[in-house]
C-alpha positions as a printed Julia matrix, in Angstrom:
495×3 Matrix{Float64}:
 -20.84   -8.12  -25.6
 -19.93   -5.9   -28.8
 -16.36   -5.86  -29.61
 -16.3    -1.82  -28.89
 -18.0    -2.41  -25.51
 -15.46   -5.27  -24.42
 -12.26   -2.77  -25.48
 -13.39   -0.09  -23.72
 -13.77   -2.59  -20.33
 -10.92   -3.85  -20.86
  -9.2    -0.25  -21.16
 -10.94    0.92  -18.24
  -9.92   -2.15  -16.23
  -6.14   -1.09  -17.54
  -6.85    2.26  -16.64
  -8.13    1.53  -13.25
  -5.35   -0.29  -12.06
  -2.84    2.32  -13.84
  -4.43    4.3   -10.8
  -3.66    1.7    -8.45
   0.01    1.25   -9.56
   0.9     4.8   -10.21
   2.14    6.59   -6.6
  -0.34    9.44   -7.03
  -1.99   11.71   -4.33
  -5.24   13.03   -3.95
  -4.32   15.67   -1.51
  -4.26   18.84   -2.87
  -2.09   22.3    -2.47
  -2.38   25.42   -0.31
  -3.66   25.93    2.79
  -1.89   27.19    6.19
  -0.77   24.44    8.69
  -0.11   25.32   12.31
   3.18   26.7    13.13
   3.58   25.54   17.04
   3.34   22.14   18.2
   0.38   21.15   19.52
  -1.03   22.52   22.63
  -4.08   20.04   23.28
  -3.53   16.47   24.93
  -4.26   14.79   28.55
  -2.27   15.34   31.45
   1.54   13.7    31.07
   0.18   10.9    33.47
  -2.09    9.89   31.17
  -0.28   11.03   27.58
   2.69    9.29   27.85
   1.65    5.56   28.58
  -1.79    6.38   26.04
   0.79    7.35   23.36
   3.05    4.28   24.1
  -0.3     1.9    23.78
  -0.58    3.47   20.4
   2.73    2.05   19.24
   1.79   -1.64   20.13
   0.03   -3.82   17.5
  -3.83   -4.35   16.56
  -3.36   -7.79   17.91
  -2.11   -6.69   21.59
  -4.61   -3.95   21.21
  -7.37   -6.36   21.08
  -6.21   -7.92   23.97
  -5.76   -5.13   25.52
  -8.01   -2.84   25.62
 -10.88   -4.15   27.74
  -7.87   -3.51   30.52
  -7.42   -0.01   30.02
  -8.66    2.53   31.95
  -9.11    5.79   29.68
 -11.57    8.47   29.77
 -14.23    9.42   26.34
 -12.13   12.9    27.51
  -8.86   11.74   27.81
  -9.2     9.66   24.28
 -11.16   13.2    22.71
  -8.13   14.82   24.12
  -5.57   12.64   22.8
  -7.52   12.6    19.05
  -7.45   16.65   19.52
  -3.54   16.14   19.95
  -3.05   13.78   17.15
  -5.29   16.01   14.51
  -2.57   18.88   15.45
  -0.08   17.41   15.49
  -0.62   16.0    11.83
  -1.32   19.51   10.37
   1.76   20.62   12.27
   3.85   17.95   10.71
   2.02   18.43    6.92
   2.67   22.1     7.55
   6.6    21.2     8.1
   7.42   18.9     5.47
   5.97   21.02    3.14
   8.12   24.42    4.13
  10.97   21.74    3.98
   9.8    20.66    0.3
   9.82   24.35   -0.52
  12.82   25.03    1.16
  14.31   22.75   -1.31
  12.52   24.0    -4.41
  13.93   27.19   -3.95
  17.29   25.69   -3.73
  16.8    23.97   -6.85
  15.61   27.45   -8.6
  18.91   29.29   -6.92
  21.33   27.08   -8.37
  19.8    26.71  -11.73
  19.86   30.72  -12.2
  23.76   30.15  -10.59
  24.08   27.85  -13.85
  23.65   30.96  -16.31
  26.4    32.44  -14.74
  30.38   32.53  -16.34
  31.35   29.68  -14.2
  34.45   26.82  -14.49
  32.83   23.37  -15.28
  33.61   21.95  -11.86
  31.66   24.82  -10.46
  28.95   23.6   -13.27
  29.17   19.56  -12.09
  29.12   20.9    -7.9
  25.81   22.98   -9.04
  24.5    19.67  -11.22
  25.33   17.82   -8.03
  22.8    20.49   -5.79
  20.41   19.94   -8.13
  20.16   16.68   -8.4
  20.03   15.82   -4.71
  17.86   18.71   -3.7
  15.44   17.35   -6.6
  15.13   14.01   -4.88
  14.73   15.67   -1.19
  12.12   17.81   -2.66
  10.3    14.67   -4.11
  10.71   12.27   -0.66
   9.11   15.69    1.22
   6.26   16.08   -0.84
   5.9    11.73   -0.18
   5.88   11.95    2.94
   3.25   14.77    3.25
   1.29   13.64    1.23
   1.26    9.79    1.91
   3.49    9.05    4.98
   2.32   11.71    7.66
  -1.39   10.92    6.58
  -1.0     7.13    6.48
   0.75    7.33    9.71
  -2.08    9.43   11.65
  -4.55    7.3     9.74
  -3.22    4.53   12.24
  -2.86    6.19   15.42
  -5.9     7.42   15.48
  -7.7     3.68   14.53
  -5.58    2.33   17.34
  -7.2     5.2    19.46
 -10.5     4.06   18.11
  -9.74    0.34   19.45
  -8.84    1.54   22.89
 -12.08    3.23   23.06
 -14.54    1.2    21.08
 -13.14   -2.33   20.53
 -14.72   -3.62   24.29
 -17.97   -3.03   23.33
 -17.58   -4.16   19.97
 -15.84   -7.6    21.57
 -19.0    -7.74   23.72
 -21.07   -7.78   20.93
 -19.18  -10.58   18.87
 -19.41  -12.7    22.01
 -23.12  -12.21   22.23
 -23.68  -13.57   18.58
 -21.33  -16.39   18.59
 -23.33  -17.68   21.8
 -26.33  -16.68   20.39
 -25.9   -18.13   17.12
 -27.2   -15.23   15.27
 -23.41  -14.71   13.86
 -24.15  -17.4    11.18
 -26.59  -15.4     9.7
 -24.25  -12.32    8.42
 -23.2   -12.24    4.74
 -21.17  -15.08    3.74
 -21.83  -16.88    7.34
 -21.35  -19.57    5.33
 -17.59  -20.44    5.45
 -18.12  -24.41    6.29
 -19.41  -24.57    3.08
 -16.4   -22.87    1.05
 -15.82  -23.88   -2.29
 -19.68  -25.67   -2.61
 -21.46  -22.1    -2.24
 -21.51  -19.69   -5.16
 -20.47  -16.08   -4.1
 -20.4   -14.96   -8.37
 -22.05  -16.31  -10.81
 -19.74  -16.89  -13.97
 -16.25  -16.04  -13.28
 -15.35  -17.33  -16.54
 -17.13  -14.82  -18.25
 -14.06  -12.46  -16.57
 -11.04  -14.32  -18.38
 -11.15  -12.48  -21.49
 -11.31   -8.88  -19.83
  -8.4   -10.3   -17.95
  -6.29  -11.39  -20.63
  -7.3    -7.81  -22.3
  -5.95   -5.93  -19.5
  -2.82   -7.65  -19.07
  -2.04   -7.23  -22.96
  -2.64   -3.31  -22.66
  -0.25   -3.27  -19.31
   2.57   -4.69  -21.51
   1.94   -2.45  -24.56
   1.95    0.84  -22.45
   5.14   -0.9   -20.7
   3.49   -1.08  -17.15
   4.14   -4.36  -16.7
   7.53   -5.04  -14.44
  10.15   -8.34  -15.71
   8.49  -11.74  -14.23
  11.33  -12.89  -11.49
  12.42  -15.77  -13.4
  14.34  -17.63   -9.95
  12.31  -21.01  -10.09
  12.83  -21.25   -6.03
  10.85  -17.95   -5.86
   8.09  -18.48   -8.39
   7.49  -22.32   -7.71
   7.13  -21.48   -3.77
   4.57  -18.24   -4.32
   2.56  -20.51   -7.14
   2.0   -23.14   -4.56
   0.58  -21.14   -2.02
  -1.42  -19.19   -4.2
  -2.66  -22.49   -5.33
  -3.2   -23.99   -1.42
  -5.32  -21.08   -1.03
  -7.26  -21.38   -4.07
  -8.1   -24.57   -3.45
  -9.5   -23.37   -0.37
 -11.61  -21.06   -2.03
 -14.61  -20.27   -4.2
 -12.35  -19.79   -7.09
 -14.39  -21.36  -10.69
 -11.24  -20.31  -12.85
  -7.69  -21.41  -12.87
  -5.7   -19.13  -11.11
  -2.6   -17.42  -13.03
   0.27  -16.56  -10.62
   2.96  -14.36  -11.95
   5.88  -13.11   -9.75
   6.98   -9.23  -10.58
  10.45   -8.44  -10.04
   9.4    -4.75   -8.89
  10.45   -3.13   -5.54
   6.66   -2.28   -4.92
   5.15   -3.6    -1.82
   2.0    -4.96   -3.59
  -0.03   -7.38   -4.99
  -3.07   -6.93   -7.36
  -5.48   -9.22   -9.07
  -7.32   -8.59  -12.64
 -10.59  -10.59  -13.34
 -10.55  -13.79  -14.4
  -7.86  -15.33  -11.77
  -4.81  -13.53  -12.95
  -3.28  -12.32   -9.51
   0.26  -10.41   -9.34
   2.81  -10.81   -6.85
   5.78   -8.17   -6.55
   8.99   -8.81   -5.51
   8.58   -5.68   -2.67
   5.91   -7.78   -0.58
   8.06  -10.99   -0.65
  10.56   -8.91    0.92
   8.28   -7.26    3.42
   6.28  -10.58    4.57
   7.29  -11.97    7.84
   6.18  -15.41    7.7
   3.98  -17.75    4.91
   1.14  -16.88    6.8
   1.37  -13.0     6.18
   1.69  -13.63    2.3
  -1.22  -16.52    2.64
  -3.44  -13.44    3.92
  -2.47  -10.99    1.15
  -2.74  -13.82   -1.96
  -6.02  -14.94   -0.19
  -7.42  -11.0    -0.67
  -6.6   -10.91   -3.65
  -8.02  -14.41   -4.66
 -10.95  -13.15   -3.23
 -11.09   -9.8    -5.48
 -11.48  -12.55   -8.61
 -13.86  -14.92   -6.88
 -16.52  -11.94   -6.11
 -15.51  -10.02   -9.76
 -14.93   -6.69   -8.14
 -12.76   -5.52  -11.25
 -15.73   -6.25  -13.64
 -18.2    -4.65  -11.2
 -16.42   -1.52  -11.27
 -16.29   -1.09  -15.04
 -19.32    1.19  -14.86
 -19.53    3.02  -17.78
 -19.32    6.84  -15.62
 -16.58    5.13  -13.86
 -14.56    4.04  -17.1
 -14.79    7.54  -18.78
 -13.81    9.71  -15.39
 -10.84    7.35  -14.84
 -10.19    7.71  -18.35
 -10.01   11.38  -18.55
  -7.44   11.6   -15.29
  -5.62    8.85  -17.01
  -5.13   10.36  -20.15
  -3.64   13.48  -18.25
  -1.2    11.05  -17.08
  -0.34    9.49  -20.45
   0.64   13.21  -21.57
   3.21   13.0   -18.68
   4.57    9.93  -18.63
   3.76    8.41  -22.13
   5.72   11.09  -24.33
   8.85   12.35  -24.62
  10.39    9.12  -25.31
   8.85    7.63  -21.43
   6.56    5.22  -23.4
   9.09    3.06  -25.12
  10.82    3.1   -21.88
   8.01    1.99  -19.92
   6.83    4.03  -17.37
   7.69    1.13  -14.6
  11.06    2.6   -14.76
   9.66    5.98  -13.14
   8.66    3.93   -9.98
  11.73    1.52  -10.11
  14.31    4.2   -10.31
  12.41    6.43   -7.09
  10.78    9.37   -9.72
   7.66    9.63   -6.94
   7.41   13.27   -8.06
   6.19   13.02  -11.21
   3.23   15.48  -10.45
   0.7    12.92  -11.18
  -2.17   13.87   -9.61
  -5.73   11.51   -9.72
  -9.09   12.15   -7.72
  -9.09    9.03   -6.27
 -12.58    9.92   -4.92
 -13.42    8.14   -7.85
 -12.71    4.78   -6.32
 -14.74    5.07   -3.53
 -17.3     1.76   -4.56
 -14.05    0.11   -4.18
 -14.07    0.18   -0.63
 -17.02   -1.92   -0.09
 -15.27   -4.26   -1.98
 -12.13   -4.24    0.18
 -14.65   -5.14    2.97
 -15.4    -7.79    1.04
 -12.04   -9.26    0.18
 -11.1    -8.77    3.67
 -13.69  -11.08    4.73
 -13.47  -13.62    2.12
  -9.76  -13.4     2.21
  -9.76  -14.14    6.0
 -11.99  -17.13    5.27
 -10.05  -18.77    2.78
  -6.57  -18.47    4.85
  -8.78  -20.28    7.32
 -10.0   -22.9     5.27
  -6.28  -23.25    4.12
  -5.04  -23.91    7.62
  -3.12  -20.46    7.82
  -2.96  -18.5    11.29
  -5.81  -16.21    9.87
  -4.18  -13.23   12.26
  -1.41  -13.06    9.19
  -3.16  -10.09    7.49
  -3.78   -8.3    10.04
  -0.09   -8.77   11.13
   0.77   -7.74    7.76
  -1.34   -4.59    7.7
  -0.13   -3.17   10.97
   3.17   -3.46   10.07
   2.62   -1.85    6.49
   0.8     1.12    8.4
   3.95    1.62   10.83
   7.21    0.03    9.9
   7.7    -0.21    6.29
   8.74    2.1     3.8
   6.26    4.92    2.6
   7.14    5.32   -0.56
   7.71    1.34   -1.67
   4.02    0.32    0.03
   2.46    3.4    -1.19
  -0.09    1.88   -2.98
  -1.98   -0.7     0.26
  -3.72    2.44    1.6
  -5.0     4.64   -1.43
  -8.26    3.21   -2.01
  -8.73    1.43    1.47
 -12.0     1.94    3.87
 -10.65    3.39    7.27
  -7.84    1.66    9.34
 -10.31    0.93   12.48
 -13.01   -0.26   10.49
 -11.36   -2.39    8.48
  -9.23   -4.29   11.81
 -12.19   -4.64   13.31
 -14.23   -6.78   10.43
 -10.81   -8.72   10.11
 -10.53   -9.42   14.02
 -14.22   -9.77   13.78
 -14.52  -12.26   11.15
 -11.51  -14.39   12.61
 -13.02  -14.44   15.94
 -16.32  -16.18   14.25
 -14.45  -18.43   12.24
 -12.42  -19.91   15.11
  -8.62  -21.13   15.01
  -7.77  -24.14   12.68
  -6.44  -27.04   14.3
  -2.11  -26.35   13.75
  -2.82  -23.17   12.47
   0.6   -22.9    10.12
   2.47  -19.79   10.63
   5.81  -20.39    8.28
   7.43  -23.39    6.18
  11.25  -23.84    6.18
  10.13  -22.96    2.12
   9.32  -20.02    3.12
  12.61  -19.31    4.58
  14.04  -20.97    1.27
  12.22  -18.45   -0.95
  13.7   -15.78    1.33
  16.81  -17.46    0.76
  16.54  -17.44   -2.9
  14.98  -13.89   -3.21
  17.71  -12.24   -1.41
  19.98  -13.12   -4.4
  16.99  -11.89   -7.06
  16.69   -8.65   -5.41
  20.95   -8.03   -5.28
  20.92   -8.58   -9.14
  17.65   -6.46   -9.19
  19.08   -3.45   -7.4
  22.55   -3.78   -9.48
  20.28   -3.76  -13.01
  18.18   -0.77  -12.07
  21.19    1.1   -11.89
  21.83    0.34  -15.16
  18.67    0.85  -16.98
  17.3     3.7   -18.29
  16.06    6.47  -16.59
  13.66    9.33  -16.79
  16.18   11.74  -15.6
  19.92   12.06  -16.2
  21.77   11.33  -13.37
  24.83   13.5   -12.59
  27.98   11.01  -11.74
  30.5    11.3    -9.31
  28.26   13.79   -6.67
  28.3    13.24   -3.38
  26.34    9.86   -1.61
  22.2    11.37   -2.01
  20.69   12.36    1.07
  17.28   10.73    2.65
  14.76   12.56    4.96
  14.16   10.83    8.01
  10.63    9.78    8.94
   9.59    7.21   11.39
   6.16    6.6    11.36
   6.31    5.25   15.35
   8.13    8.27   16.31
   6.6    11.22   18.3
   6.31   14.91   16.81
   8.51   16.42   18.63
  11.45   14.23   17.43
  10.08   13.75   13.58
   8.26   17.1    12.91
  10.12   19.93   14.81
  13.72   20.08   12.88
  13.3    17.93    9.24
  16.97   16.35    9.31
  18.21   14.45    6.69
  21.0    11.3     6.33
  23.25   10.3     3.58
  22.13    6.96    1.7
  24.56    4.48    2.2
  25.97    2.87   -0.92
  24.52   -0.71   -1.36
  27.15   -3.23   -2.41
């Protein structure tokens, strides 16, 4: 490959997963949103327990839902209700994220004024927290409220279609004819040949990873050797599991992101953000196995299509005028998303990854099989998932959904593949060195929390204001309590 032609890949890899990293949002402005709540949905008999069955997990869900008894008019109903009640909710966090612009606008003119400088620091106070409520509304409509609806109405989809589906399975496991789909053949992991020449990925790898650090997106490696010995060896239990050809290169990212991510050639990051989030080893077996699986079938080299590489190129290089000037480059832009700057106004069509998802199906599956072929309970991603979509932070796990196929579909061809694969024999759920990573981590992330507040900053930060304020938004809770009145709580000071 030229020299010129093996730059620009590995720029467009760097590029590429700049979009993956960055907390961006494709959704764009305008439009009206309904002003009532909404006024479709079943009758209360059949509402209230339908929307309490969309609270429970995928996995109870799939037990489940053979034994409920809902109507195709009762679920079309229901859908109706959650479509409104989503542009109801988009419609009020925005008039709350304008409500605080404004605020922001009134008290900078107030600043012009003749004013004493403790009437100066109180308006520098306003400011400053009405900036940062601003920035968590325009999150949550544009990534919390979708993400959130996203799931309810998958779970909906289970209810209605998973029996049929299950029927289906069940027909070609007796049948036989399940051995025949793509990559049927998981007895023979780590003999069969999904990619030819992994190898040939290493360099474009060790590219990318060299640009990260130059343009300072790389976070600090956690350095705790309880924390990075534990993660390395299950990385490395799963990849011997797998259909891995390269050595795989853990590193452990002391970042607050909920993520991991993998670059070609069997470099695969793990952030300090999904240690935290993981329930058991099984859950974090499941994510390192995806992205294990991302190398193994060379999905970053794939997407290095030349069209590809010069669109994401473009967006990105709007985003370097942002974030890269003004002094932001030799601070590294990881600072924005360590220190909460979500609003940057960064802005990508991330239309543009839409190959990708075919390739999420992919790692899903192969992911799946190697957590299998590891011994892990193989239900840990799914577990993982579900509680990402509902439970966890919005603005931390932004980044699990962006690029994802659709909630239902991809459940399904997890529960699906798992169900065809069987249960290993003492399928392990968690290690007591699991719950000494925790252990150890818990310590990292105090010391982590204590040096952001030190380190530099995109913004100045006015001292001695009141404790910030955080919008409340439960992704589990109904409308009516979430959506109707926008309330807010002070952040309490972490020790």
């Amino acid at each position: 490959m030229p020299e010129k032609e093996k730059w620009t890949g590995a720029r467009g890899l760097t590029a590429l997963l700049c979009c993956e990293l960055l907390l961006v949002t494709s959704i764009g402005c305008g439009g009206t949103h309904r002003a009532t709540l909404p006024e479709t949905k079943p009758v209360s008999a059949v509402f209230e327990p339908l929307q309490e069955d969309l609270k429970k997990s995928y996995l109870t869900l799939f037990e489940t839902a053979a034994k409920l008894e809902y109507s195709d008019s009762q679920v079309a109903k229901m859908r109706e209700y959650l479509n409104q009640g989503e542009d109801y909710c988009l419609g009020k966090f925005k008039g709350v994220a304008g409500e605080y612009q404004r605020r922001v606008e009134a008290a900078q003119d107030s600043l012009k004024k003749d004013i004493t400088d403790a009437e100066r620091h109180n308006l520098h106070c306003e400011i400053q927290d009405a900036r940062d409520l601003k920035q968590q509304a325009d999150l949550i409509s544009q990534h919390a409220i979708p993400v959130a609806y996203d799931n309810k109405r998958a779970k909906l989809d289970v209810i209605q279609k998973w029996p049929a589906e299950e029927k289906l399975i069940r027909q070609s496991i007796a049948d036989g004819s399940y051995k025949t789909r793509r990559w049927g053949d998981a007895k023979d992991i780590g003999f069969r040949e999904i990619e030819k020449d992994q190898k040939d990925d290493i360099k474009l790898g060790e590219n990318s990873i060299r640009d990260l650090k130059q343009m300072g997106m790389m976070p600090k490696e956690i350095e705790d050797p309880v924390v990075v010995n534990y993660v390395k060896d299950v990385a490395q239990k799963v990849a011997r599991n797998s259909d891995l050809r390269v050595p795989l290169q853990v590193t452990v990212l002391n970042s607050k992101e909920i993520n991991a991510f993998a670059l070609p050639g069997g470099f695969v990051f793990v952030e300090r953000g999904l240690l935290e989030a993981v329930d058991d080893e099984a859950q974090l077996a499941g994510v390192i196995s995806h992205e294990v699986s991302h190398v193994v079938a060379r999905h970053g080299r794939k997407l290095m299509t030349k069209a590809m590489i010069a669109s994401i190129l473009y967006q990105a290089a709007q985003v370097a005028a942002i974030v890269f000037t003004g002094g932001a480059a030799s601070i590294g832009a990881y600072y924005a998303f360590q220190y909460g700057f979500w609003g940057l106004g960064l802005t990508l069509n991330l239309t543009l990854l839409g190959v990708s998802r075919d390739f999420e199906r992919q790692a899903d599956q192969l992911g799946i099989q190697y957590a299998w072929k590891a011994g892990y309970d193989t239900s840990g991603f799914i577990r993982f998932f579900d509680k990402m979509a509902t439970k966890e932070g919005y603005v931390n796990g932004a980044s699990w959904f962006r690029s994802h196929p659709p909630f239902f579909e991809r459940m399904v061809g997890s529960e699906r593949e798992i169900m065809y694969l069987g249960a290993p024999e003492h399928a392990v759920v968690t290690t007591t060195d699991f719950m000494a990573m925790k252990a150890a981590l818990a310590k990292v992330s105090v010391v982590a929390e204590k040096d952001n507040k030190k380190g530099p900053t995109l913004l100045k930060r006015e001292e001695n204001c009141p404790p910030p304020s955080r919008l409340l938004f439960e992704a589990d809770q109904p409308i009516e309590t979430i959506c109707s009145v926008p309330k807010t709580k002070p952040v309490e000071p972490k020790n």
